[in-house]
C-alpha positions, 0 to 999 in steps of 0.5 A: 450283731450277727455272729461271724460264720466264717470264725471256725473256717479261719481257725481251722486255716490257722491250724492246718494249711490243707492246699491241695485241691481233693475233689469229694468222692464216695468216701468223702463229705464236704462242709463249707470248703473243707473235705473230711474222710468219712470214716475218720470223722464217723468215728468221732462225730458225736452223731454216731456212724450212721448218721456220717456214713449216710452223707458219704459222697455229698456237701454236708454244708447245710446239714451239719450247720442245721444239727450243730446250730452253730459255725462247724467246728473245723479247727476240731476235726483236722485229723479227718481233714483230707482237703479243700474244694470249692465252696457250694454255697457263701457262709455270709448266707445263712448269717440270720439262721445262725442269729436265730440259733443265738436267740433260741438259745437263750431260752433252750440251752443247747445242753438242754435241747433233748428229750426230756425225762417225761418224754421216756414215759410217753415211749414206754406207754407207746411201745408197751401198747404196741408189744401187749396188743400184738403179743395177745393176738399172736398168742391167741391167733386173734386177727380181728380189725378192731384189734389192728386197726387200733395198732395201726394207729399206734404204729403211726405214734411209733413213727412220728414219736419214736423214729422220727426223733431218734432218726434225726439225733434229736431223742438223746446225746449219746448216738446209741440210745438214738439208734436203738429208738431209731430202730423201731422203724424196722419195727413197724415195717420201715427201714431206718436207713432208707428212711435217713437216707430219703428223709435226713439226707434228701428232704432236709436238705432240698424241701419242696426242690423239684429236682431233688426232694424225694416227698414231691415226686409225685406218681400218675395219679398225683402231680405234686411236682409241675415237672411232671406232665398234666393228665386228665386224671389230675384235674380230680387229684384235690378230691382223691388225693386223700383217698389214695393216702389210704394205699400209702403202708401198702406202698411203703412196705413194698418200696421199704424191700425194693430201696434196701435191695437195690440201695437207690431211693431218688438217689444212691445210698452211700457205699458205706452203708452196704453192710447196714442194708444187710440188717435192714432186709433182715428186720424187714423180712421179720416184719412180714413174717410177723403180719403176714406169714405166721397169721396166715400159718395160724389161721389159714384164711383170705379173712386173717389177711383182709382183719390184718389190713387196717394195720397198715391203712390206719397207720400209713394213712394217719402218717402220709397224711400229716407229712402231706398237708405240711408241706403242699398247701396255698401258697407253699414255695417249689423251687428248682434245684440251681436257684435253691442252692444259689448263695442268695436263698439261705437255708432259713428262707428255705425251710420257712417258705416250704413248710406250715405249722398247724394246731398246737400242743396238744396236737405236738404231743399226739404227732410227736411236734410234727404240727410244728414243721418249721421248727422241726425243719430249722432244728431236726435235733431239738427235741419236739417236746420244745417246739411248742417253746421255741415257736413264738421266737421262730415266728417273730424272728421270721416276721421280722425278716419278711419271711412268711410264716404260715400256721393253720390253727385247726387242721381243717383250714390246712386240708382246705389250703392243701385241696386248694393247692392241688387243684392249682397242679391239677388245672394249672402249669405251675402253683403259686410260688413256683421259683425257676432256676432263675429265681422268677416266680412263674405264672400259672401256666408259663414254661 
């Protein structure tokens, strides 16, 4: 039996009686019907401050039920409640995710669901690489490209091992030891807030949402999103388009300083972030001092800088290119921004049809789980050193339900099903499975 999703809701109605209609603003978050201040739950949210304050101004609904897995514990937090609104979305919808998380659970306890103790080796081994490399060749003012190209690479282990999990609460139960680890992406370049912000609060939510998933904008040479206008150039984008990921550190340095100053990436940071954007320029003003000024200052030279450049081609590239190929391929589902929230489109349906798994264990334990998409988009806080575990419930639960579930076994048959779907963009209107707001699967080149 399907467990009830309104349980909590009414518990909740049964302590406090909250009649007055309170519409979100930037220092509100919504779940469900229920509007809370956010300061007040930042500071009893188990999540820690940053990961509430990020969501400042929006409906939670989704988030919260994905980092909780389970009905929100409303009858627990009403001293930050302030109101009611309207519902976006009917709790009845996302009923089989929660009976999923009932049946993952019987094998991964939620008590049970973090890094395990192995996990901290991996992270000391990663960042004693990182620290050691980079020490020698400031130290001896070595810049060479077989040093930093290498260290791009671990870099790259940095953001899909380290970060990453951090970032999404998923490394440890305390909030702190994740945004201490979560802060390594201030160290190779990034900006763990932007990141948040662009990652957790946008992309989680709205995957492959044409209208508001920041990962499909797409630029001039790329058309991943069929909103955007056809040109002659795109109809070669599924032969460059791996090529141009090799631009993608560059870029995002650059982006990472522009975001943090003017605090909009796709949308606007939540105003309770402004005092972490202070910080966020600092770390990253230190970063370009470290690989950029103090190089140069040491060896004064075009040569320091073009040796210091694999450092941010390999690690960019090994990073866009695996967020790349798991959520465009053949057959991948794009839908517009009305029809994805509509009651009918649950949030397992959601994460399922725009994501695919590829390779296996081995692969999870270089790429941090990342190869197992699915199961990262439904649970962002178990850690990855589970997905190998959950995934068999995952698939045979969505199976199931008639939900496709696309896993590649090697990485060659995702970078062939990926060209395949960029083609489809370059030459045609619409992909395959492109849902319009009315829910209608438009054809090829239908408007």
């Amino acid at each position: 039996m399907a467990p009830n999703p309104n349980k909590a809701v009414e518990r909740a109605d049964a302590r406090v009686k909250v009649d007055e209609k309170i519409p979100l603003n930037d220092y509100s978050v919504q779940v469900d019907e229920y509007v809370y201040d956010t300061r007040s739950l930042a500071k009893i949210h188990p999540g820690g401050p940053l990961f509430v304050n990020s969501f400042s101004g929006r409906d939670c609904t989704e988030a919260f039920l994905s980092y909780h897995r389970k009905a929100f514990p409303h009858d627990r937090m009403t001293d930050s409640l302030i109101g009611k609104a309207p519902a976006l979305k009917s709790a009845t919808a996302d009923a089989d995710y929660l009976e999923l998380c009932k049946l993952v659970e019987q094998v991964l306890p939620r008590s049970k669901a973090f890094a395990p103790a192995s996990y901290f080796l991996k992270v000391a081994a990663i960042l004693s690489v990182a620290f050691f490399t980079e020490y020698y060749m400031h130290k001896h003012a070595y810049y060479k490209w077989y040093l930093t190209a290498p260290l791009g690479f671990v870099f790259a282990l940095i953001g899909l091992n380290i970060q990453h999990d951090a970032n999404h609460g998923a490394i440890s139960r305390f909030w702190w030891v994740n945004r201490i680890l979560g802060m390594s992406q201030n160290w190779i370049g990034g900006s763990a807030v932007d990141w948040i912000h662009q990652h957790v609060v946008q992309h989680h939510i709205a995957p492959n949402d044409v209208d508001h998933d920041p990962d499909i904008v797409g630029n001039a040479f790329l058309r991943i999103n069929p909103l955007r206008p056809r040109a002659d150039q795109h109809l070669y984008q599924h032969i460059y388009l791996f090529a141009l990921l090799g631009f993608f550190g560059f870029n995002y340095i650059i982006e990472t300083l522009k975001h943090t100053i003017e605090g909009f990436h796709k949308t606007h940071f939540s105003k309770l972030l402004g005092g972490n954007r202070v910080f966020e320029g600092m770390t990253w003003s230190l970063f370009v001092f470290r690989w950029i000024l103090f190089p140069l200052y040491q060896v004064p030279s075009i040569y320091t800088f073009l040796n210091i450049c694999p450092l941010f081609l390999v690690g960019g590239y090994y990073l866009a290119f695996f967020f790349v190929i798991s959520h465009n391929f053949e057959g991948v589902h794009l839908f517009e921004h009305d029809y994805n929230k509509n009651v009918d489109q649950s949030f397992l349906r959601k994460q399922v049809l725009t994501a695919a798994n590829v390779g296996g264990a081995w692969l999870a334990f270089i790429n941090g789980g990342l190869n197992y998409q699915i199961e990262h988009h439904l649970f962002p806080r178990i850690s990855h050193a589970h997905y190998p575990t959950i995934a068999p419930i995952v698939r045979e639960y969505c199976l199931s339900k008639g939900i496709a579930y696309v896993h590649f076994p090697t990485i060659g048959e995702n970078v062939v099903s990926c060209s395949k779907h960029m083609y489809q963009l370059g030459h045609n209107q619409n992909p395959t499975n492109f849902v319009d707001s009315k829910g209608r699967v438009l054809k090829p080149n239908e408007k």
